[in-house]
N, C-alpha and C positions, 0 to 999 in steps of 0.2 A: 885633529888637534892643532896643524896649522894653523887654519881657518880660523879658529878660537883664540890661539894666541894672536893673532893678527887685531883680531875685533877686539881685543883685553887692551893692546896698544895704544888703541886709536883713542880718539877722543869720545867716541859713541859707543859705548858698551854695551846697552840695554837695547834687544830687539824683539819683535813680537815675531813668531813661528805659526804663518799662515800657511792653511792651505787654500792654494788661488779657484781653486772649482768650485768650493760652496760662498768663497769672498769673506772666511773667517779668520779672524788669531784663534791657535790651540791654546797658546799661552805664550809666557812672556819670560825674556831669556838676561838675568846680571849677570853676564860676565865676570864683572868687577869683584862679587860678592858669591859668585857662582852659586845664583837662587836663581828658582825659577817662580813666577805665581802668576796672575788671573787667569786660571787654567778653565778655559772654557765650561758652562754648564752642561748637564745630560740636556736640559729643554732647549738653553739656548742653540746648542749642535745638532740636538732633530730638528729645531725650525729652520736652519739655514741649509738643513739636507732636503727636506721637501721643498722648501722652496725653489732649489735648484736643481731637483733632481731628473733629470728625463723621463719623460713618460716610457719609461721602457725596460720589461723586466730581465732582460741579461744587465745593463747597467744597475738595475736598482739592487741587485744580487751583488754587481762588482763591488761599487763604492763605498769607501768606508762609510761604519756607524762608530757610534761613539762608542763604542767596547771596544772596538780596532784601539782608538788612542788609550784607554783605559788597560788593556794590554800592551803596549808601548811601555807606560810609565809603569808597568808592574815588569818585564823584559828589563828594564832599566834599574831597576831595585830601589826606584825612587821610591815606588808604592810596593811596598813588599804585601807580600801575604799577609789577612786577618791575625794568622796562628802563625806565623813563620817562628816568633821567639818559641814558640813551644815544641815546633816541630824538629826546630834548629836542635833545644836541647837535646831532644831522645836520640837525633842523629849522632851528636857530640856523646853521647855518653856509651849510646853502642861503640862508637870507635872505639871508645877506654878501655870496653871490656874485651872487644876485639883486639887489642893490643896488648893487655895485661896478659899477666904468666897465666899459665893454663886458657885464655881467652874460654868461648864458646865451644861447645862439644859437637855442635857442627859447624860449617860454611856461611856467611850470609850473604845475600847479594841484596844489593837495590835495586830495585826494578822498577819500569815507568810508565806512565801512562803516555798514549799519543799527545793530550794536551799540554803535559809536561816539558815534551820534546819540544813542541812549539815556543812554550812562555822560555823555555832555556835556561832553566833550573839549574843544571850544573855548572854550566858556561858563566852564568851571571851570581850564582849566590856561594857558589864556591869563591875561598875555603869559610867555614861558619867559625866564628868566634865564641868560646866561651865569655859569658859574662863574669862566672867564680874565678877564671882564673886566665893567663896568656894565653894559652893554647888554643891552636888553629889545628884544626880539622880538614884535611885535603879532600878530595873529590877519590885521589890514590888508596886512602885510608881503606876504601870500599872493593868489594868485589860488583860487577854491575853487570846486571843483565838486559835486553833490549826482545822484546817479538816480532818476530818478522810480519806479524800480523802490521804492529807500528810502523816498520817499514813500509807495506806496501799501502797503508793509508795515507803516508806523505806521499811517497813515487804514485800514486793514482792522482792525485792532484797536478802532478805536471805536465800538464796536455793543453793549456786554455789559455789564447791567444786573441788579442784586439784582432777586430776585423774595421775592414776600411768603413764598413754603414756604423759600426761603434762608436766612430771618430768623428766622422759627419755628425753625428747626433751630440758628439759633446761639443763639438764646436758652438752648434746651434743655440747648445742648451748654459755654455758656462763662455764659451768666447776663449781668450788665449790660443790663437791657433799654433803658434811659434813650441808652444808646451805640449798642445797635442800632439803635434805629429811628429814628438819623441817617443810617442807611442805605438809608432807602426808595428805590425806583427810582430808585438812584443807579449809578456808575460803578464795576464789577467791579476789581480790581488792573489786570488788564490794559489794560483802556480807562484807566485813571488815570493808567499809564507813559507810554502812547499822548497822551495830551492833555500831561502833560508832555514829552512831546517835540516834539511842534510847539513849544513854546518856541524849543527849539534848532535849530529850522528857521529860524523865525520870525526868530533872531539872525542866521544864514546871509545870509538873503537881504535882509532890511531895513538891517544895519548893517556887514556883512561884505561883499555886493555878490555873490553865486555865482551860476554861471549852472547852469542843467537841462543835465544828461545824457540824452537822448532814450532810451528802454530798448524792448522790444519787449513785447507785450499780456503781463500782470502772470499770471505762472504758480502755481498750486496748489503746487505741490512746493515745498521749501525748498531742494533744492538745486540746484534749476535756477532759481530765482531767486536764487542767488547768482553762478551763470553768467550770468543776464543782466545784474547789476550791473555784472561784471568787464567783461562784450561792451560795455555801453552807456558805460562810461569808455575802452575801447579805441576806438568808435567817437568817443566826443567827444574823444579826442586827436589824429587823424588829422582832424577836419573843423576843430579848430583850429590845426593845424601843431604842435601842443606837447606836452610829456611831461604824462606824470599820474605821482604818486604816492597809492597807497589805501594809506591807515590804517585798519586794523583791527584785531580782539581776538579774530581768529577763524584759526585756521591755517589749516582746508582755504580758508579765500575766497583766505588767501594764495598757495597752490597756483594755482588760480583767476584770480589777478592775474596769475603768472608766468607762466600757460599764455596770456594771452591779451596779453601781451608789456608791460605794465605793470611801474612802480618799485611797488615797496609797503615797507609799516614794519609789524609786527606788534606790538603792543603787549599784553604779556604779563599777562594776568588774576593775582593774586596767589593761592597758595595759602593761607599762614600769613598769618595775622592777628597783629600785636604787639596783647596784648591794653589799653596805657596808653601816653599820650603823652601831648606839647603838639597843641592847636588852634587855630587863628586865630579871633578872634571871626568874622570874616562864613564861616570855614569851619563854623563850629558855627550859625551861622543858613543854609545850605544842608544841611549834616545834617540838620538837626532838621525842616527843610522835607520835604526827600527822605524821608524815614522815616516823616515822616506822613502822604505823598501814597502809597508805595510797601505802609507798612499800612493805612493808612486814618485809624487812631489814634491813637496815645499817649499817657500818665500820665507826669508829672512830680511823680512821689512825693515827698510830704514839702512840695509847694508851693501841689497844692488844685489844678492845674493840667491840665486835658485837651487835646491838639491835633489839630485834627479837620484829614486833608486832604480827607476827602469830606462831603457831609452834604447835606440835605433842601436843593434850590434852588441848588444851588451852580448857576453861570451859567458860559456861556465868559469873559465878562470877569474871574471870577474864577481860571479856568484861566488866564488871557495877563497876569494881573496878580503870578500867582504871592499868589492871597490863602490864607488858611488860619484856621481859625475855631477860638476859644477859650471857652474856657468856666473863670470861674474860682468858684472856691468860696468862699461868704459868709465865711467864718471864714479864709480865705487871708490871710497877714501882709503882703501884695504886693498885693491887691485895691484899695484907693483909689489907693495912687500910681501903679497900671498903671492906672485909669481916669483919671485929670487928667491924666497925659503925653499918654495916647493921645487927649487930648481935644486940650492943644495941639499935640499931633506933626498933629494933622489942618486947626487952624486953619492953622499954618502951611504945610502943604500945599495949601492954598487963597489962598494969598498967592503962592507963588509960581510 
């Protein structure tokens, strides 16, 4: 939010949000007017991925594709879900009756899917507003249940690390070598997602209160580990007397839910992308977070400005901190007054 205020300051507001490996803008940043738009095409961002991509299938696995950013701006709730008003309502109106005299004659928990975990559903679309009337709807409202089955689908994902022939090859293949070799035995996209997601676990159970879904020994297949999510919610609804409803982004888990006699909400992944709009300032500091943990990178053209979400020594603390390391250019118009904010932004974090 520095950073932001700084570039709001200055005389240059508007910047384009590249990333330097395929030599694209994702899209383009008003400050001023806090919009963002020419948000890259699907064709135009496969062509400049093939073009640049190394002949090599650990990398062509790593590097983002255009869903990665498409989830970003849906992470961001710039792009919310197809259904979100509709899903938003049944949530909002469950609470009312969970809160009203007599409420439900049983317990209800929400419960989630892994890919939910991921997009960070509660983190980011909490609290939902009604439209009839003021009332917010907490995330607390809910009772919320989690499978350890979804646990150990995030924790298996955190194993996968740049190797040095990795790095040599992107060199070759995209240049920047000063960028690359932030990358030393660091964390692949996938392990990166994965550490970003225990965030949203982490929200779960430290300030949301959820309890484990017991699941049965974490199966190879993907799709029988979607049966055992569905089983392990059906089992913890029957051992706590109360209904479940799963939220998910995934149709067959819905199928899944329904066969194993659970509520579910299927929350509809967007195909089209409006490529301009309004964004909220702390949506555009989750963007711009998400996008640099999800590529790794990004150029904030025009301001001298690199954003690293991975790099040499990054720590868990700075995974659970949600840090993200900057790098700016001597001759950056924004360089002194983002170093003496962030200098008192920090005293006064140690005050209180």
């Amino acid at each position: 939010m520095i950073l932001l205020n700084e570039i709001y300051l200055s005389e240059k507001r508007i910047f384009n949000v590249k990333f330097p490996f395929y030599n694209i803008n994702l899209f383009t940043v008003d400050v001023g007017g806090f919009k963002i738009r020419n948000i890259v095409t699907g064709k135009k961002y496969s062509d400049a991925r093939e073009k640049n991509m190394p002949d090599n299938d650990f990398l062509r696995s790593d590097l983002p594709r255009f869903a990665d950013l498409r989830d970003c701006l849906i992470t961001s709730a710039f792009l919310p879900f197809s259904n979100y008003e509709g899903v938003s309502k049944r949530l909002i109106d469950l609470a009312q009756i969970i809160k009203s005299p007599g409420g439900r004659s049983k317990p209800l928990y929400l419960a989630l899917d892994t890919n939910l975990v991921y997009l960070k559903f509660f983190s980011r679309y909490f609290p939902l507003k009604s439209r009839e009337n003021d009332e917010k709807v907490t995330a607390i409202d809910f009772r919320i249940a989690l499978s350890d089955t979804v646990k150990e689908e995030i924790d298996a994902n955190i194993k996968y690390k740049y190797r040095a022939s990795n790095l040599d090859r992107m060199k070759k293949s995209f240049g920047h070598p000063h960028i690359v070799n932030e990358f030393f035995n660091c964390s692949t996209r996938k392990t990166r997602m994965a550490k970003s997601a225990q965030n949203e676990i982490k929200l779960l159970f430290a300030e949301l209160e959820a309890e484990w879904a017991k699941a049965e020994k974490f199966s190879k297949d993907k799709e029988e580990r979607d049966r055992q999510i569905a089983k392990s919610y059906s089992n913890f609804e029957k051992e706590r007397n109360g209904e479940v409803l799963l939220l998910t982004a995934d149709e067959d888990m819905a199928y899944h839910a329904k066969n194993a006699g659970l509520l579910e909400e299927t929350l509809i992944i967007p195909h089209e992308i409006v490529p301009k709009g309004e964004i909220a300032p702390n949506q555009l500091v989750d963007l711009l977070y998400d996008i640099a943990i999800n590529f790794g990178v990004v150029r904030l053209s025009g301001q001298g400005v690199i954003i690293f979400g991975e790099w040499k020594g990054k720590s868990y603390n700075d995974y659970s901190r949600e840090h993200l390391k900057l790098t700016i250019e001597e001759d950056s118009r924004i360089r002194d007054e983002f170093d003496r904010d962030l200098r008192i932004a920090g005293k006064i974090d140690q005050l209180s």
